[in-house]
C-alpha positions as CSV (number, residue, x, y, z in Angstrom):
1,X,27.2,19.9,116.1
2,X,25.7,22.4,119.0
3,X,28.5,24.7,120.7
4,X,27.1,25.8,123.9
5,X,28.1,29.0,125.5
6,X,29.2,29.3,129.1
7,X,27.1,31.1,131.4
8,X,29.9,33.6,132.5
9,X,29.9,34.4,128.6
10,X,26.0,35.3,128.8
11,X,26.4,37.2,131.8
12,X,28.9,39.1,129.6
13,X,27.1,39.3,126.5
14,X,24.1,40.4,128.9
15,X,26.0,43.2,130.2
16,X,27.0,44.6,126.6
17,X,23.6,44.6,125.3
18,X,21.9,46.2,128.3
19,X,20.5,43.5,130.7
20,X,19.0,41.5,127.5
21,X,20.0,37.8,126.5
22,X,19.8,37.1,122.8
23,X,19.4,33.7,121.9
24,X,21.5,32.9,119.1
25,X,19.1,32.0,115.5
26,X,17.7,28.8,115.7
27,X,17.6,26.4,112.5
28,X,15.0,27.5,110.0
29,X,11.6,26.0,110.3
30,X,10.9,23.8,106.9
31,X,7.9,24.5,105.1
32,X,4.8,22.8,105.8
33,X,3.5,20.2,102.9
34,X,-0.1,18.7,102.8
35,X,-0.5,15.7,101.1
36,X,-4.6,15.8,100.1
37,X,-6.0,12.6,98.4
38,X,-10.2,14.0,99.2
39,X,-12.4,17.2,99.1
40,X,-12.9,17.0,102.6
41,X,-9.2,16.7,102.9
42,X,-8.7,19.6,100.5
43,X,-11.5,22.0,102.4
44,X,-9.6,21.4,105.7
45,X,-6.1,21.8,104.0
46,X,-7.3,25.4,102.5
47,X,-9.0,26.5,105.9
48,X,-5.3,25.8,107.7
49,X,-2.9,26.9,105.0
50,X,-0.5,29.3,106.5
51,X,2.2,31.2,104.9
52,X,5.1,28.9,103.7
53,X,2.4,26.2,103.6
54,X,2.3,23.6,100.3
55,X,-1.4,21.5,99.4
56,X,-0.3,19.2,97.2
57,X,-3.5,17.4,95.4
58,X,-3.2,13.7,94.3
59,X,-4.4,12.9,90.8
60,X,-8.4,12.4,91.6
61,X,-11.6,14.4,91.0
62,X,-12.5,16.5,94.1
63,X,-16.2,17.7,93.9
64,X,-17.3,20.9,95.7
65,X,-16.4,24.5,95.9
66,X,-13.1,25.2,97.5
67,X,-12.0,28.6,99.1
68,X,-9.4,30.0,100.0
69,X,-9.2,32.9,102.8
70,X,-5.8,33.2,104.7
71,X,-3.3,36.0,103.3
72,X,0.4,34.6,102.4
73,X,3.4,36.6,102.3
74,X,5.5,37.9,99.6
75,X,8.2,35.5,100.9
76,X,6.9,33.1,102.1
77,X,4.0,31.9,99.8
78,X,1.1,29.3,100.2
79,X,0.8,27.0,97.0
80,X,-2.2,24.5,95.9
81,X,-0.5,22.0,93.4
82,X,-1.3,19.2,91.3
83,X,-1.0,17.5,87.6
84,X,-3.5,18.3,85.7
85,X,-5.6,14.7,86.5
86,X,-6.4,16.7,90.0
87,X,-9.4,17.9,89.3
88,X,-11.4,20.5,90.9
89,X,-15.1,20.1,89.9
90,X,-17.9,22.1,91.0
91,X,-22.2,21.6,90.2
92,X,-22.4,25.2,90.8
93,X,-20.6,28.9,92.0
94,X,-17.0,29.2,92.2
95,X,-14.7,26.5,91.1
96,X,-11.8,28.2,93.6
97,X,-12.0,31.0,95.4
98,X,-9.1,32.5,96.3
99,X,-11.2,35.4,98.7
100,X,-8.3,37.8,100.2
101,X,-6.1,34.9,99.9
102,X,-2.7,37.3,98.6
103,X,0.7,35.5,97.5
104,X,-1.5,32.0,96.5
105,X,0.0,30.3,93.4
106,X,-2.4,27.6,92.3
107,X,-0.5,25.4,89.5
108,X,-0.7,22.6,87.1
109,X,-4.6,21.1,88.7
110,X,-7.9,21.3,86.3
111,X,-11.2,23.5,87.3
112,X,-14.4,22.4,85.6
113,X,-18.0,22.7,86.2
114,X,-19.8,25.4,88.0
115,X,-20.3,29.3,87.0
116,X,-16.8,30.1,87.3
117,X,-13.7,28.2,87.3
118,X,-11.1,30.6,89.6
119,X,-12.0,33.6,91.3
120,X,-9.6,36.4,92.5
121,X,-11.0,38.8,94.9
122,X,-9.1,41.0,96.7
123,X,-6.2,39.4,96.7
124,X,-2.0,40.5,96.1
125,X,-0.4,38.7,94.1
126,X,-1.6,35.7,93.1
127,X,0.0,33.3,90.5
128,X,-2.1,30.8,88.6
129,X,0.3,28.9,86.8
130,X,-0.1,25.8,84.0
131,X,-3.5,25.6,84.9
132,X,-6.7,23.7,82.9
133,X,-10.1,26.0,83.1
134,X,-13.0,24.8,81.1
135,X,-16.8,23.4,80.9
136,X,-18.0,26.7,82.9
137,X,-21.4,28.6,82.5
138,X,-19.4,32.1,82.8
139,X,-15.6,32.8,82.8
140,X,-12.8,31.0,83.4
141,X,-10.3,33.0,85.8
142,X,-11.4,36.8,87.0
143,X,-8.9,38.7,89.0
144,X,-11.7,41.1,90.8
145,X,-12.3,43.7,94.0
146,X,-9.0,44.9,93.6
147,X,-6.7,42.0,92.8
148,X,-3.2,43.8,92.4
149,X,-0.4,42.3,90.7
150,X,-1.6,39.0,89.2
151,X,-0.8,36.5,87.5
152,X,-2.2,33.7,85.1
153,X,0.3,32.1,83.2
154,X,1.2,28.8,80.8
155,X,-2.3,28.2,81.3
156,X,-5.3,26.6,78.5
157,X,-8.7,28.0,79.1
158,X,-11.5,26.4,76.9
159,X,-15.4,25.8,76.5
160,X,-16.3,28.1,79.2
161,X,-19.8,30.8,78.9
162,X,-22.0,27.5,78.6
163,X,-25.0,29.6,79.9
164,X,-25.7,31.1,77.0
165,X,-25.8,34.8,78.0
166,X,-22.2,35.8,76.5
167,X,-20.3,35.9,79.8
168,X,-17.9,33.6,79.5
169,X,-15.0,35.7,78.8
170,X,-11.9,33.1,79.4
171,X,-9.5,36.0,81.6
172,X,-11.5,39.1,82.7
173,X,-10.3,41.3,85.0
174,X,-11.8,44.1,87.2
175,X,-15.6,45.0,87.0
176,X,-17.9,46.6,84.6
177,X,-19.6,49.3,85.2
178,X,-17.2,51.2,88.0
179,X,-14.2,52.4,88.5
180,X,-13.2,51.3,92.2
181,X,-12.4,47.8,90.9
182,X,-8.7,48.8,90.8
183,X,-7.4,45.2,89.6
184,X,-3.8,46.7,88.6
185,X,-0.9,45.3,86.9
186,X,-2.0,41.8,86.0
187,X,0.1,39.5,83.7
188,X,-1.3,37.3,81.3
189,X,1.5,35.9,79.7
190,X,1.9,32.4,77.2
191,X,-1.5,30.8,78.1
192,X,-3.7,29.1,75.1
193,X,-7.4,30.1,75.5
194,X,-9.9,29.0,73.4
195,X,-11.8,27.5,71.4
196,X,-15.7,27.5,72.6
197,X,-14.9,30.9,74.8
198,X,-18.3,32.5,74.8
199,X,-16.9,36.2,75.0
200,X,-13.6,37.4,74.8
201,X,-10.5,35.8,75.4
202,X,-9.5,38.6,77.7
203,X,-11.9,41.4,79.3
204,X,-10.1,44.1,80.9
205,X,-12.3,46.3,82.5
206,X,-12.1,50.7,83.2
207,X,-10.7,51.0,86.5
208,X,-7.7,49.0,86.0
209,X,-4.3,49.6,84.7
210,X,-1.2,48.6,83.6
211,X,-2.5,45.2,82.6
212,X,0.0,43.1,80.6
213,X,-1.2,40.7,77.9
214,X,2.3,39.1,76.3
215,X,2.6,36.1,74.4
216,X,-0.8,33.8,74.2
217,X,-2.8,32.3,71.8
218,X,-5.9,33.1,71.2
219,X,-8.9,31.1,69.2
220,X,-12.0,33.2,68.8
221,X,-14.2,30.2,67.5
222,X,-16.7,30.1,70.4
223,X,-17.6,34.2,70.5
224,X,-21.7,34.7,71.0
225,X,-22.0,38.2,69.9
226,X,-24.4,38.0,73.0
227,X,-22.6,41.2,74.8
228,X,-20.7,42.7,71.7
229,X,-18.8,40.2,72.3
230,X,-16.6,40.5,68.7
231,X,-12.8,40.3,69.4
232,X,-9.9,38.3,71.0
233,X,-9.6,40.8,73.4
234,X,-11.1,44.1,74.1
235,X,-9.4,46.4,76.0
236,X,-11.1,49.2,78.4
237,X,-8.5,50.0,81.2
238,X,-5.2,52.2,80.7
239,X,-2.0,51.6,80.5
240,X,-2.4,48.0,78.7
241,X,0.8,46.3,76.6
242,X,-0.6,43.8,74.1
243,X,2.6,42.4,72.7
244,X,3.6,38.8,70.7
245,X,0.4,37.3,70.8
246,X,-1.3,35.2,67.7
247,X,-5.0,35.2,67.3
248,X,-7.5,32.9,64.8
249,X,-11.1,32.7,64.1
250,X,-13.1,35.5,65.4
251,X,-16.6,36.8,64.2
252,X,-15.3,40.6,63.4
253,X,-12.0,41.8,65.2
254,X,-8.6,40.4,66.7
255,X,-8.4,43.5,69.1
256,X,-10.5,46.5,70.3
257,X,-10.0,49.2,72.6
258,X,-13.0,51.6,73.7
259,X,-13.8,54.5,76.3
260,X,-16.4,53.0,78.6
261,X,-15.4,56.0,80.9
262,X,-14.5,59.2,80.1
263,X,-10.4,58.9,80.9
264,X,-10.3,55.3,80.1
265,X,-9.6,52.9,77.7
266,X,-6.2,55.0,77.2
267,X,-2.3,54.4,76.7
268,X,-2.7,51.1,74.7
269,X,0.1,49.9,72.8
270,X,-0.1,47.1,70.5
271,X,3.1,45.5,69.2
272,X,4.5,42.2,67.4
273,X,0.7,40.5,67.4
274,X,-0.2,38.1,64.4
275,X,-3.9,38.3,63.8
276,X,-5.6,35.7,61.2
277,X,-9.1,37.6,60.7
278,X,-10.1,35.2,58.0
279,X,-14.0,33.9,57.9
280,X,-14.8,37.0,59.7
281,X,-17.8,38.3,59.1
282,X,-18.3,41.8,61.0
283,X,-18.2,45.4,60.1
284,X,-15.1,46.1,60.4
285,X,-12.6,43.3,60.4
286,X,-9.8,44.8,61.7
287,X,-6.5,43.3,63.6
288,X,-7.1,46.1,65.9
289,X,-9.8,48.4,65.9
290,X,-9.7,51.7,68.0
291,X,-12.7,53.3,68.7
292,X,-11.2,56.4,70.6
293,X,-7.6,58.0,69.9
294,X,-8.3,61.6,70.8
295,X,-4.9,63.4,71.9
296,X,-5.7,62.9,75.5
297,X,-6.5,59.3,75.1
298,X,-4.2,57.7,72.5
299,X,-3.5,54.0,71.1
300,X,-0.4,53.1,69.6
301,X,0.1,50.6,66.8
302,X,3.1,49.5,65.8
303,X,4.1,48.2,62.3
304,X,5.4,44.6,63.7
305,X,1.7,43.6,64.3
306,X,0.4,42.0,60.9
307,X,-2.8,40.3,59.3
308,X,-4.1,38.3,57.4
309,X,-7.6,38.3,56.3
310,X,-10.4,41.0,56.7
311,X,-10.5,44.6,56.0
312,X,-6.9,46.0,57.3
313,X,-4.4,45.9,60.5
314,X,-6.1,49.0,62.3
315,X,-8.2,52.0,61.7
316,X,-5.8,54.5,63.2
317,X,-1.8,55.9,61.8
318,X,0.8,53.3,62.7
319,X,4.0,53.4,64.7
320,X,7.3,52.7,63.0
């Protein structure tokens, strides 16, 4: 039902606010949806999306490299979706690139093929969620250039670093080598990666901080070695919470922190992670192996993380 108002009651209302008619709040506009069935279809799709927007994939394979530039909003988000039979394949480069493309959530489709499966750069708050990443020549999903706030979670990542050079790391985030890469507060939380992950399961790179690593498995079968490329996870920002993960199969150590810069690689805590470190045949064999603790720069190890196999949980005291 529409009430309109009289024109003597505008006038009024007019007078009371100073000269200025306010409409009255129209209906809310309901979010866009995109029904995509080809990768021509999908390329056009991602050059329109605008905030509130939904690309919803059909189950198919959709060959090329797909980008993604337009920001989103906090509130209102633009989503890619599909099951995980839509499947994004690439021959070479970047399987998705989500390129300043802020409040994206990519869920449930598959990335395969090409040097990388998804690529954040410089981009707020992105959720990847229940997610398939594998058959890649480097990594599988790299929050990078300053992706704040991110997310990858419920996700597998498998069978990526096919080139042979040890960079297929399945979640890496920041950038070696510097410290502007300021990739902060990224959640990896309850995804599966491995096996056949040609370097770590997770990367975190100095620069970044307060990266959160909670509740995933991790299979180490598939480390090279190629880049010292010898743990689950190897930690190298500050700040990091490895918590409730279980780890199998790795060449030398579940987890390892070290100071690539002077300041970093700091503030680690390790709690409730179950590390299986047996076949390992490294140095050191250690559930989590520290390679700095000085007092400015500590790690902390608590007593719920446990092992079995190898040499011992850690190489530093332990937390009650």
């Amino acid at each position: 039902m529409r009430i309109s108002m009289p024109l003597t009651s505008l006038l009024a209302t007019a007078a009371v606010t100073g000269g200025l008619l306010l409409a009255a709040p129209g209906p809310a506009t309901a979010a866009s949806m995109v029904e995509v069935t080809t990768a021509a279809q999908l390329k056009t799709a991602l050059a329109g999306a605008r905030p509130g927007a939904t690309i919803h994939l059909a189950d198919g394979t959709y060959k090329g490299n797909f980008n993604a530039t337009t920001p989103a909003t906090a509130s209102e988000r633009i989503t890619l979706t599909g099951s995980a039979k839509a499947v994004l394949t690439a021959s070479g480069g970047y399987g998705l690139h989500l390129n300043g493309a802020s409040y994206w959530t990519v869920s449930g489709l598959t990335v395969t093929g090409g040097q990388k499966g998804i690529m954040i750069d410089a981009a707020k708050g992105v959720i990847v969620d229940g997610v398939t990443v594998h058959g890649l020549a480097m990594e599988g999903v790299h929050f990078r250039d300053s992706s704040t706030d991110g997310v990858i979670r419920n996700s597998k990542i498998y069978d990526t670093g096919n080139d042979g050079d040890g960079m297929g790391e399945g979640v890496y985030v920041g950038t070696a080598g510097t410290l502007s890469d300021h990739s902060d507060r990224v959640q990896i939380l309850g995804n599966t990666i491995g096996p056949d992950v040609g370097g770590e399961n997770v990367d975190v790179k100095e620069g970044t901080t307060g990266t959160r690593i909670v509740g995933n498995t991790f299979d180490g079968s598939g480390l090279t070695g190629a880049n010292y490329d010898d743990s689950w996870v190897d930690v190298k920002g500050n700040g990091v919470l490895v918590q409730d993960n279980t780890g199998s199969h790795t060449s030398n150590d579940g987890y390892q922190t070290h100071t690539q810069q002077p300041g970093w690689g700091c503030g680690t805590v390790f709690k409730n992670n179950r590390s299986t470190l047996t076949g390992a045949t490294g140095p050191t064999q250690l559930a989590i192996d520290v390679t700095d603790n000085a007092t400015d720069c500590t790690t902390t190890v608590y007593t719920s993380n446990t092992v079995k196999g190898g040499k011992g949980l850690t190489n530093i005291g332990v937390t009650p």
